[in-house]
C-alpha positions as CSV (number, residue, x, y, z in Angstrom):
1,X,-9.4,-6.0,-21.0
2,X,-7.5,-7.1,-18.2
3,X,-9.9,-7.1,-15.5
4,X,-12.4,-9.2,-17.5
5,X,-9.8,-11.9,-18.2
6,X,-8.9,-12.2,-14.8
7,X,-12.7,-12.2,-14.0
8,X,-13.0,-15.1,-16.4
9,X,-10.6,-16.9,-14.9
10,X,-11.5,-16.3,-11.1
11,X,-14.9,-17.5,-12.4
12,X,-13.4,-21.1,-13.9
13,X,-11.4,-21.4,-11.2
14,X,-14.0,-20.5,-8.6
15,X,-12.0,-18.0,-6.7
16,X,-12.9,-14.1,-7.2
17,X,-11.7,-11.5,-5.3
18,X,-12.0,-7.7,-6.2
19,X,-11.1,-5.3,-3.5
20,X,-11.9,-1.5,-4.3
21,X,-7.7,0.5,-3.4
22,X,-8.9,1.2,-0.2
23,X,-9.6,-2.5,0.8
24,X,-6.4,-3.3,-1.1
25,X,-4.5,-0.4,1.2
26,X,-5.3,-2.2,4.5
27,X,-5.3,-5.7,3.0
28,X,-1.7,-4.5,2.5
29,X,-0.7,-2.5,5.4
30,X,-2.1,-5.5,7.6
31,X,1.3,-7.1,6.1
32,X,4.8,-7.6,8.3
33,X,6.9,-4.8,8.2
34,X,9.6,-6.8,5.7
35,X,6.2,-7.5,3.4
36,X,5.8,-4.3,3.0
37,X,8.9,-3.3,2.2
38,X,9.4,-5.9,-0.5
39,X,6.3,-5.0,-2.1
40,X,6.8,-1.3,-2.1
41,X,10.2,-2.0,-3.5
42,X,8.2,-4.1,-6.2
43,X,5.6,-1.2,-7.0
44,X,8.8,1.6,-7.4
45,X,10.2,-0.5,-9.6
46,X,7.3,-1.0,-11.7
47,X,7.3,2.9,-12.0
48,X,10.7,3.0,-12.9
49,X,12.2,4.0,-16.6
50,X,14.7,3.2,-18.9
51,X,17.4,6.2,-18.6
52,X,19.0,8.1,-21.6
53,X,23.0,7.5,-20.6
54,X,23.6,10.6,-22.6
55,X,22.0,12.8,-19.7
């Protein structure tokens, strides 16, 4: 799983940090304005799906 390689390697590296969505939600809103912009660009675009042309 994904969260146990990244623990794995948080652990080698010395440097683990899991935040539960709500820490992550005001880690994130704590950002400039123009941070969170770009990021909330990234995360619709993660969401986003091929189209069929033919619609």
């Amino acid at each position: 799983m994904l969260w146990e390689a990244t623990l794995k390697a948080g652990l080698e590296t010395g440097c683990v940090v899991i935040l539960s969505i709500e820490q992550l939600t005001q880690e994130v809103l704590s950002l400039p304005s123009a941070a969170r912009a770009l990021l909330a660009e990234k995360l619709v675009e993660s969401l986003e799906f091929e189209t069929d042309p033919a619609i």
